[in-house]
C-alpha positions as CSV (number, residue, x, y, z in Angstrom):
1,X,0.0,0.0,0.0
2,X,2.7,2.6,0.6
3,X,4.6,1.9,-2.4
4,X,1.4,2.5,-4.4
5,X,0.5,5.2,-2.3
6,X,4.1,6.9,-3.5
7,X,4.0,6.7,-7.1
8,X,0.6,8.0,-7.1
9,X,1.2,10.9,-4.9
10,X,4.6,11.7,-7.2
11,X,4.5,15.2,-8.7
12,X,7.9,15.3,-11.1
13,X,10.5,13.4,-12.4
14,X,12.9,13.7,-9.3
15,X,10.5,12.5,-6.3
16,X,9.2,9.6,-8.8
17,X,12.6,8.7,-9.3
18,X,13.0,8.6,-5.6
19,X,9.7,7.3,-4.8
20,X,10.8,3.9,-7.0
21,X,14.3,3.4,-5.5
22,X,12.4,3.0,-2.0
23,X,9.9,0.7,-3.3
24,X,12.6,-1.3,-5.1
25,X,15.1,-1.4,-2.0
26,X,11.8,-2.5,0.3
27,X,10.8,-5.1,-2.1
28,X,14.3,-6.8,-2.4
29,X,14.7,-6.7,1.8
30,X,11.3,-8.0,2.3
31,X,12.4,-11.2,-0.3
32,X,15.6,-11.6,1.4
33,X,14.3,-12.0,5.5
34,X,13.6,-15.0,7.0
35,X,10.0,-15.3,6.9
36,X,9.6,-15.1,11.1
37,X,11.4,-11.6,10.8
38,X,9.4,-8.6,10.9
39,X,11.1,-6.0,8.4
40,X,13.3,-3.3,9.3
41,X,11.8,0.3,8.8
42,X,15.1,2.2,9.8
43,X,18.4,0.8,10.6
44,X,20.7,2.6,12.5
45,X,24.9,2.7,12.3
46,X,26.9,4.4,14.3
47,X,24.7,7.7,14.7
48,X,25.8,10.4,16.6
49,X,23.9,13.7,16.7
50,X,25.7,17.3,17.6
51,X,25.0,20.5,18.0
52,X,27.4,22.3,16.7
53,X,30.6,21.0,18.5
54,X,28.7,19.5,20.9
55,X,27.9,15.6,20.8
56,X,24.1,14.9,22.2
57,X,24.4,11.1,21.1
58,X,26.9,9.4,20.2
59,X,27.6,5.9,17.8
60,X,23.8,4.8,18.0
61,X,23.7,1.8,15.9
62,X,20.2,-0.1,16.0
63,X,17.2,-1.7,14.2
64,X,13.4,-0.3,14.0
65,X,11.1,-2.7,13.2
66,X,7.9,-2.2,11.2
67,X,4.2,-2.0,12.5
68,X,5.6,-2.5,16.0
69,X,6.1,0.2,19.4
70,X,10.1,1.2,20.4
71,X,10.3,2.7,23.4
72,X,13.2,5.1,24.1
73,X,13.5,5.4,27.9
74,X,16.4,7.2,29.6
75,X,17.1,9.4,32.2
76,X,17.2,13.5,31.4
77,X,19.5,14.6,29.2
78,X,20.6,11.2,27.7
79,X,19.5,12.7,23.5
80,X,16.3,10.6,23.4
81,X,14.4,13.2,22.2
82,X,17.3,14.6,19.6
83,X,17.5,11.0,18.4
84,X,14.1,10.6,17.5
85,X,13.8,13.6,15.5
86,X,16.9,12.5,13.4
87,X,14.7,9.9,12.5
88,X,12.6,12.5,10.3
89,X,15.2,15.2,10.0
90,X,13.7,17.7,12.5
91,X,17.5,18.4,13.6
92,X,18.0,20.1,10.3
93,X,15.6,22.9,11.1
94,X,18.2,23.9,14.4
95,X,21.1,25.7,13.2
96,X,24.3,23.6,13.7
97,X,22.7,20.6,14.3
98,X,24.3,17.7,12.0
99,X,24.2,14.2,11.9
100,X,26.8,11.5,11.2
101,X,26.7,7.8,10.5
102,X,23.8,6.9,8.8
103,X,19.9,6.4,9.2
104,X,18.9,3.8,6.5
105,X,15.0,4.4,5.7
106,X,13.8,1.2,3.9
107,X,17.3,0.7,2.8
108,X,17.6,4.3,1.8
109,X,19.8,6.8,3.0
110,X,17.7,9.6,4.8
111,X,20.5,12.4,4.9
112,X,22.0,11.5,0.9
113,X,21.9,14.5,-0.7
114,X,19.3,14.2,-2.8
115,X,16.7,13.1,-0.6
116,X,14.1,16.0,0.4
117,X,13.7,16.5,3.8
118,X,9.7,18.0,3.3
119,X,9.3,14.5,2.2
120,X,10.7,12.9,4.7
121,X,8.6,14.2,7.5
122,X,5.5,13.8,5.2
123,X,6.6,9.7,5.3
124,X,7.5,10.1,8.7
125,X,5.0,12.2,11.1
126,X,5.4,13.4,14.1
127,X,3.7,14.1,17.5
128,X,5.2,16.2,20.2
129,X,5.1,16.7,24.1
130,X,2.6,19.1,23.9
131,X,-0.4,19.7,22.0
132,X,-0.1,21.6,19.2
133,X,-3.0,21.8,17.3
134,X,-3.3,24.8,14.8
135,X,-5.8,27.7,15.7
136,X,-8.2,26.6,13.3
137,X,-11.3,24.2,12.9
138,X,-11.3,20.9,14.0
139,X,-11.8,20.0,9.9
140,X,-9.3,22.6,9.1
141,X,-6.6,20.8,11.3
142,X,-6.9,17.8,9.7
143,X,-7.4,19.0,6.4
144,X,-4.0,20.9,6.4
145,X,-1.7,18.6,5.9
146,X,-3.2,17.2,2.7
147,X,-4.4,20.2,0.9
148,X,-0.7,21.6,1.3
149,X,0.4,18.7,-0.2
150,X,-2.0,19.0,-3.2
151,X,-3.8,15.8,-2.2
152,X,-6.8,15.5,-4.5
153,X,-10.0,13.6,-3.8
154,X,-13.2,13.7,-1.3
155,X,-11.9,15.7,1.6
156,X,-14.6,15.2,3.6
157,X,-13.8,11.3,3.9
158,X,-10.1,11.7,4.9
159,X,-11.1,14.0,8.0
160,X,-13.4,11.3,8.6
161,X,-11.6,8.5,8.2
162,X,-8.1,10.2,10.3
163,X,-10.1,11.1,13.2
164,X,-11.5,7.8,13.3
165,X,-8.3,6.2,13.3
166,X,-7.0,8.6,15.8
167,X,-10.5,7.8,18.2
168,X,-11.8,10.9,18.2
169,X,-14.9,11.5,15.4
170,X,-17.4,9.6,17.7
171,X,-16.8,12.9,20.1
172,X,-16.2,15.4,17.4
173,X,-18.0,14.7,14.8
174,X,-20.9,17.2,15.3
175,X,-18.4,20.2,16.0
176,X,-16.0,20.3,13.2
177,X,-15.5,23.4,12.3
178,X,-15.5,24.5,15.9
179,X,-11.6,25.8,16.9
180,X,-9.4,22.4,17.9
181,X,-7.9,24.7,21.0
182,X,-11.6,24.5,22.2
183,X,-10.7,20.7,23.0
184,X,-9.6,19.1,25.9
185,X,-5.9,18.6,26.2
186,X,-6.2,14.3,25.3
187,X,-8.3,15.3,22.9
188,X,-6.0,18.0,21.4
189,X,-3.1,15.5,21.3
190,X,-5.5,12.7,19.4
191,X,-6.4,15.8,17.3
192,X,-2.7,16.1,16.5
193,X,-2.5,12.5,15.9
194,X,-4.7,12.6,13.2
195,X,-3.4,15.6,11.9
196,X,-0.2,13.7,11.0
197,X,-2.7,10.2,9.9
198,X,-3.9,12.7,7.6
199,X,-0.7,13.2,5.1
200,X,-0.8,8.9,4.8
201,X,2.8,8.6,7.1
202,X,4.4,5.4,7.3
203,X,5.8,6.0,10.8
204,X,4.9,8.1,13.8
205,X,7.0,9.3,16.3
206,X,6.2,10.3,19.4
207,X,8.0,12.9,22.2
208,X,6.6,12.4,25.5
209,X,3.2,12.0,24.1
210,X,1.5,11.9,26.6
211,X,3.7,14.1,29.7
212,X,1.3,16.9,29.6
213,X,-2.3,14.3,30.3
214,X,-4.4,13.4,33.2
215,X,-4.5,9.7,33.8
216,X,-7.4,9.2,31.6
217,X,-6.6,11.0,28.7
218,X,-3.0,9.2,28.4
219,X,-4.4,5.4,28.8
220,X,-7.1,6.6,25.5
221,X,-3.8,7.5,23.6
222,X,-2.0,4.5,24.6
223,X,-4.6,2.8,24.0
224,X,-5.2,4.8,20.8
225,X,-1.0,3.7,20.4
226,X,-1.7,0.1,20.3
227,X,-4.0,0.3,17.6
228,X,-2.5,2.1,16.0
229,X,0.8,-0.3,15.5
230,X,-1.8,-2.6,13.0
231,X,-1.1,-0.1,10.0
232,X,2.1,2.0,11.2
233,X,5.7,2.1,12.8
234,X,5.5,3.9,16.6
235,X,8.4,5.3,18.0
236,X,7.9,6.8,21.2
237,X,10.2,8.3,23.8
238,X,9.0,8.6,27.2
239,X,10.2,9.1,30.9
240,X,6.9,6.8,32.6
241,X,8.8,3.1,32.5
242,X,4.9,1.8,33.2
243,X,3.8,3.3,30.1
244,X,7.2,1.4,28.2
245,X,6.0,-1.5,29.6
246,X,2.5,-1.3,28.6
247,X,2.4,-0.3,25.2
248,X,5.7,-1.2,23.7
249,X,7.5,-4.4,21.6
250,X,10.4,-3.2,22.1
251,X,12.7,-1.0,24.6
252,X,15.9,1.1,23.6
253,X,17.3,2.3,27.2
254,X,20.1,5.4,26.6
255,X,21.7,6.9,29.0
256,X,24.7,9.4,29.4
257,X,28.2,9.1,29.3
258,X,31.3,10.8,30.8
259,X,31.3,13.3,28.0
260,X,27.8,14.5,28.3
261,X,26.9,12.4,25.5
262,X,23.5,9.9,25.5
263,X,24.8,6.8,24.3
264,X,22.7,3.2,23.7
265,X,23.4,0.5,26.3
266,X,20.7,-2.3,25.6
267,X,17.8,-2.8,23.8
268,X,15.6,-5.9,23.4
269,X,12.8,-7.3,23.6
270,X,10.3,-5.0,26.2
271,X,9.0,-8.2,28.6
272,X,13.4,-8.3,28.5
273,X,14.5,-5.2,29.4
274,X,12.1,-5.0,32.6
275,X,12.1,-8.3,33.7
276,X,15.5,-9.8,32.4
277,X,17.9,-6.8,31.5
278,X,21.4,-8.2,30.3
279,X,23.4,-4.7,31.5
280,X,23.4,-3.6,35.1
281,X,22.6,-0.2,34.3
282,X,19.7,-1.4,32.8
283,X,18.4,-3.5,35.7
284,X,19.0,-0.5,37.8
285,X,17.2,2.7,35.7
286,X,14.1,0.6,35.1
287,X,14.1,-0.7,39.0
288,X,14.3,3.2,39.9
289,X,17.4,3.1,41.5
290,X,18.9,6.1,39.0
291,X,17.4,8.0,36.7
C-alpha cells in the first residue's frame, strides 16, 4: 500500500525517481528475510547527533522494526528526544545541528543529498510533548496537511476516516468546524495524531506523548498507540517506564556518558529489558534506582 501510495502521490520526475528506488530497496529486503522476521523500517549505524561542537548522542547503531512500538526510555538529558527527531530530520531545522553515521529508511539513506527532507517528515509524522493543534477548525486541522500537499479527492472522507483512526470522530463529529484549541488537552493530542494520519505517514514518532495528560486522557492514547501499530511504525520516547511497559515491543534504554553524551546500552525485547535486563545499568534505571 505505501509503495502505491508513492507513485501516485509523485509530482515530477525527481521525487518519482526517488519514490521507485524505496519501493525497489523494500521489495528486495522483504524477499531476502527469514519469513519469522518482521522487516526493518530504519536501521541505524553508528549515529551520533551534535549541535554544533557538541555531541548529544553518540555511535547509536540499531534496528526499527515495522508496525511494531520502540520505546526510548532514559534518564534527562541522555538525546532521546534529539534521536528521535533525526529519524525524520527535525534536527535540520536547528542551526548547527548535523548528523553523522547513517539512518537507513527502507534501505535508503535519509541524509543523501538528494533526498528531500519536506518529504521525509511527510513519510515520517510526528507528535510532540505538547499539543499543538493549529488555531483553526477541527476540519481545518486535519485537512491541512493534505491540501498543502495537493492531495486530491473527497476531503470530507479523509477528515473522517483520520479522526477515526486517531478515536476521536465519535466525540467530534458534530463540532468540526468548531476551533481544535476548544478541545480538551487528550483530545488536542488525538487531534494532533490525526493531523499527521492525515498526510498517509508510514511511521509516527512520538515525544513524551503523553507528559502533559491526566491519567485518563494518556491510557485513550495508549490505547489509541496500540491500535495504531496494525497499519504504522511507533516510536515513542518517554520518561513513565509503566507506560514502556504497557504499550511497547520493544525497549531502547540510553543513558549518558562521561562526555555528556547519550549513548545506547541495551535494547531488546520490552518483557526483556524489565524483567530480564542483560546490563546492570539497565536493571537499575528501570528498577528506579537512578534516573
Amino acid at each position: 500500500m505505501l509503495e502505491v501510495e508513492r507513485e501516485q502521490r509523485s509530482v515530477d520526475g525527481q521525487s518519482q525517481s526517488r519514490d521507485v528506488a524505496i519501493r525497489v530497496t523494500h521489495d528486495a529486503q522483504v524477499q531476502t528475510e527469514a519469513p519469522a522476521e518482521r522487516e526493518l523500517v530504519f536501521e541505524l549505524d553508528t549515529v551520533s547527533c551534535y549541535y554544533g561542537s557538541f555531541r548529544a548522542v553518540k555511535d547509536v547503531s540499531l534496528d526499527i522494526q515495522r508496525n511494531a512500538i520502540t520505546a526510548i526510555i532514559g534518564p534527562s538529558g541522555t538525546g532521546k528526544s534529539t534521536l528521535l527527531r533525526s529519524f525524520n530530520r527535525m534536527n535540520d531545522l536547528v542551526p548547527g545541528a548535523h548528523v553523522t553515521g547513517q539512518i537507513r529508511y527502507h534501505g535508503l539513506d535519509l541524509y543523501a543529498p538528494k533526498v528531500d527532507p519536506v518529504e521525509v517528515r511527510r513519510r515520517i509524522g510526528m507528535v510532540f510533548q505538547k499539543p499543538n493543534p493549529f488555531p483553526k477548525s477541527i476540519y481545518d486541522n486535519v485537512a491541512f496537511g493534505p491540501r498543502v500537499g495537493g492531495v486530491k479527492g473527497n476531503t470530507d472522507d479523509l477528515v473522517e476516516q483520520s479522526l477515526r483512526r486517531a478515536a476521536l470522530w465519535d466525540e467530534v463529529k458534530d463540532k468540526l468546524r468548531t476551533s481544535g484549541l476548544a478541545l480538551s488537552g487528550g483530545q488536542q493530542q488525538r487531534l494532533c495524531i490525526a493531523r499527521a494520519i492525515a498526510v498517509s505517514p508510514d511511521v509516527i514518532l512520538m515525544d513524551e506523548p503523553c507528559s502533559a495528560l491526566d491519567p485518563v486522557a494518556t491510557l485513550r492514547i495508549e490505547e489509541l498507540m496500540i491500535e495504531l501499530k496494525q497499519n504504522y511504525t511507533i516510536v515513542i520516547v518517554t520518561h513513565n517506564m509503566q507506560q514502556a511497559a504497557r504499550v511497547s515491543d520493544e525497549t531502547v534504554f540510553l543513558t549518558m556518558d562521561e562526555d555528556r553524551a547519550g549513548y545506547l546500552v541495551e535494547r531488546g525485547l520490552t518483557p526483556q529489558i524489565f524483567t530480564n535486563p542483560q546490563n546492570r545499568l539497565t536493571e537499575d534505571y528501570v528498577s528506579g534506582r537512578f534516573g
